[in-house]
C-alpha positions as CSV (number, residue, x, y, z in Angstrom):
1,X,36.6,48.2,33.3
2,X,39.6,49.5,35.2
3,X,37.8,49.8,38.7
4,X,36.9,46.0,38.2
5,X,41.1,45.2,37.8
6,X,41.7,46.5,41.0
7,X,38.3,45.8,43.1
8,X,38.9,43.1,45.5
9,X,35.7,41.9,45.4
10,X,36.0,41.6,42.1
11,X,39.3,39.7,42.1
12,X,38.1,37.3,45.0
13,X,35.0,36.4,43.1
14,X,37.2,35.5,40.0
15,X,39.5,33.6,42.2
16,X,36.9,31.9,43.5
17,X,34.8,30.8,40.4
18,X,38.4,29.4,38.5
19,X,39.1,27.2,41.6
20,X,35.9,25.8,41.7
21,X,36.7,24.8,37.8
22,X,34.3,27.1,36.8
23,X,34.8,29.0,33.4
24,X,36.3,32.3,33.5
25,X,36.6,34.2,30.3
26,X,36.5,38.5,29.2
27,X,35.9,39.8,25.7
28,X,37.2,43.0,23.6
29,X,39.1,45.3,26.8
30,X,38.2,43.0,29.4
31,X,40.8,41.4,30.1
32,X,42.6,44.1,31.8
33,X,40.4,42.3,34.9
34,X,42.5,40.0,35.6
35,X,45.7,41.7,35.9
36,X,45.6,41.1,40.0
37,X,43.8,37.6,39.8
38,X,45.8,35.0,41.4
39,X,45.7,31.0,41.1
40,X,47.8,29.1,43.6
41,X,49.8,32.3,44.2
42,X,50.6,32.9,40.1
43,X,48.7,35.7,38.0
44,X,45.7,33.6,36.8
45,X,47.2,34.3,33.4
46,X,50.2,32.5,33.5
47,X,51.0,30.1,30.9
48,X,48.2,31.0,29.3
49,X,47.6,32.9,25.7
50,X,45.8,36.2,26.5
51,X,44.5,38.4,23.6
52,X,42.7,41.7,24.2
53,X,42.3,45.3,22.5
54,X,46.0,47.4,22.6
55,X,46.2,50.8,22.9
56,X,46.5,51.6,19.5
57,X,43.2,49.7,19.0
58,X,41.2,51.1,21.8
59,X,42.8,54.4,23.7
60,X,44.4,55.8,21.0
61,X,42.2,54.8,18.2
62,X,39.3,57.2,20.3
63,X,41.6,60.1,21.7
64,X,41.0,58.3,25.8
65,X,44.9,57.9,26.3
66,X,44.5,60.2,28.9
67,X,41.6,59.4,30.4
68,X,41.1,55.9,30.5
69,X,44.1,54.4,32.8
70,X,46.1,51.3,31.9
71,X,45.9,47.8,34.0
């Protein structure tokens, strides 16, 4: 999950799919993704309602704090 958020081929292929006005969507921790994907210059999120596992719910909840890093 975290190497997708900051793999560029990742990000470009979301990019590229949302501009196309093709459906982009992420479930339970994923989306921490798109935390570097851009629309028209703007975080793809922006404006937008985004809902997705907190720490307290995922990290925490298993003892990975420390091992799982934060997008």
């Amino acid at each position: 999950m975290w190497d997708l958020a900051e793999d560029p081929r990742s990000i470009t292929l979301i990019e590229e799919f949302y501009s196309s006005g093709k459906p982009v969507a992420a479930v339970c921790h994923a989306p921490g993704v798109l935390h570097r994907v851009k629309f028209e210059g703007q975080s793809i999120v922006k404006g937008k309602r985004v809902t997705g596992f907190t720490n307290g719910r995922g990290r925490e909840a298993v003892h990975l704090t420390k091992v799982v890093p934060s997008s």
